[in-house]
C-alpha positions in Angstrom: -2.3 -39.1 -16.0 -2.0 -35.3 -16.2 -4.4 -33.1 -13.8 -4.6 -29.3 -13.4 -4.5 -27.6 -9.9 -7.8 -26.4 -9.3 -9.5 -24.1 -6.3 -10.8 -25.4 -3.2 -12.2 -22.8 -1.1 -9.2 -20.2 0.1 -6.7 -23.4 -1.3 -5.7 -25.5 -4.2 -5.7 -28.7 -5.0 -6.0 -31.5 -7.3 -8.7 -34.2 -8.2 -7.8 -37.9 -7.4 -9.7 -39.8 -10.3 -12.3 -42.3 -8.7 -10.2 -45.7 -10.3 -6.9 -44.5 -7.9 -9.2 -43.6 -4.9 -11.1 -47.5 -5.2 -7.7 -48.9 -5.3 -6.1 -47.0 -2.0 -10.0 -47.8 -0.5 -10.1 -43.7 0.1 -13.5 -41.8 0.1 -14.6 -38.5 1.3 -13.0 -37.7 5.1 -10.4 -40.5 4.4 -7.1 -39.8 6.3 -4.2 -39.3 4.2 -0.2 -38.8 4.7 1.4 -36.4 2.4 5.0 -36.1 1.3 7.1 -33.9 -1.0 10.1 -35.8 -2.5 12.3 -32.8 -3.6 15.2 -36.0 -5.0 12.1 -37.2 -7.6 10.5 -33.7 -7.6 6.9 -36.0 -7.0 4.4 -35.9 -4.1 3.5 -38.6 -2.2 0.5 -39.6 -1.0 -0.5 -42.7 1.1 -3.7 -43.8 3.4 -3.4 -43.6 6.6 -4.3 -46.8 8.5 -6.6 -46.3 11.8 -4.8 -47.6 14.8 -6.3 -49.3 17.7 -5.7 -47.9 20.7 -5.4 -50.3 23.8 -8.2 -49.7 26.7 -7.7 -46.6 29.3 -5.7 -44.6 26.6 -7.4 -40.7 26.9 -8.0 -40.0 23.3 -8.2 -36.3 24.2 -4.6 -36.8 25.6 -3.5 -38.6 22.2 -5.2 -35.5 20.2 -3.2 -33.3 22.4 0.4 -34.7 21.5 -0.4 -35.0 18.0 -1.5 -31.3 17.9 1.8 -30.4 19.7 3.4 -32.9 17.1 2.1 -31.2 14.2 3.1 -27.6 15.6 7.0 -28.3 16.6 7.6 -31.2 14.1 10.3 -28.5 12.5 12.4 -28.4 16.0 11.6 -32.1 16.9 12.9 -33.2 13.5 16.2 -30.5 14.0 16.3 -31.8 17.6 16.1 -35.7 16.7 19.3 -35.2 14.7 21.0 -34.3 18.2 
């Protein structure tokens, strides 16, 4: 199915038609991973399941690692081939 890269706000994007989101049970605020496969020259995209976290865990804490996650992942990835 082709699609044309439209803008959204300052950014770009592309529609999803309704049929594909139904099928991967996304809707509007649905979390979703995003990968560029430079072998297949295709993007990836895949829902991302909500995880349960266990009792006592400070979700403020979690957000806090994942932001630092999403800031270094470039070194962590270099430094997880060490």
């Amino acid at each position: 199915m082709k699609r044309k890269i439209c803008a959204i706000g300052t950014g770009q994007g592309v529609s999803i038609p309704r049929e594909m989101l139904e099928k991967l049970r996304l809707s509007v605020g649905s979390e979703v991973d995003l990968k560029l496969d430079e072998k297949n020259n295709t993007v990836v995209i895949t829902r991302v399941e909500k995880k349960e976290h266990h009792k006592g865990v400070n979700m403020g804490f979690v957000s806090q690692v994942n932001d630092f996650i999403e800031k270094y992942r470039p070194a962590l990835k270099e430094l997880s081939k060490k």
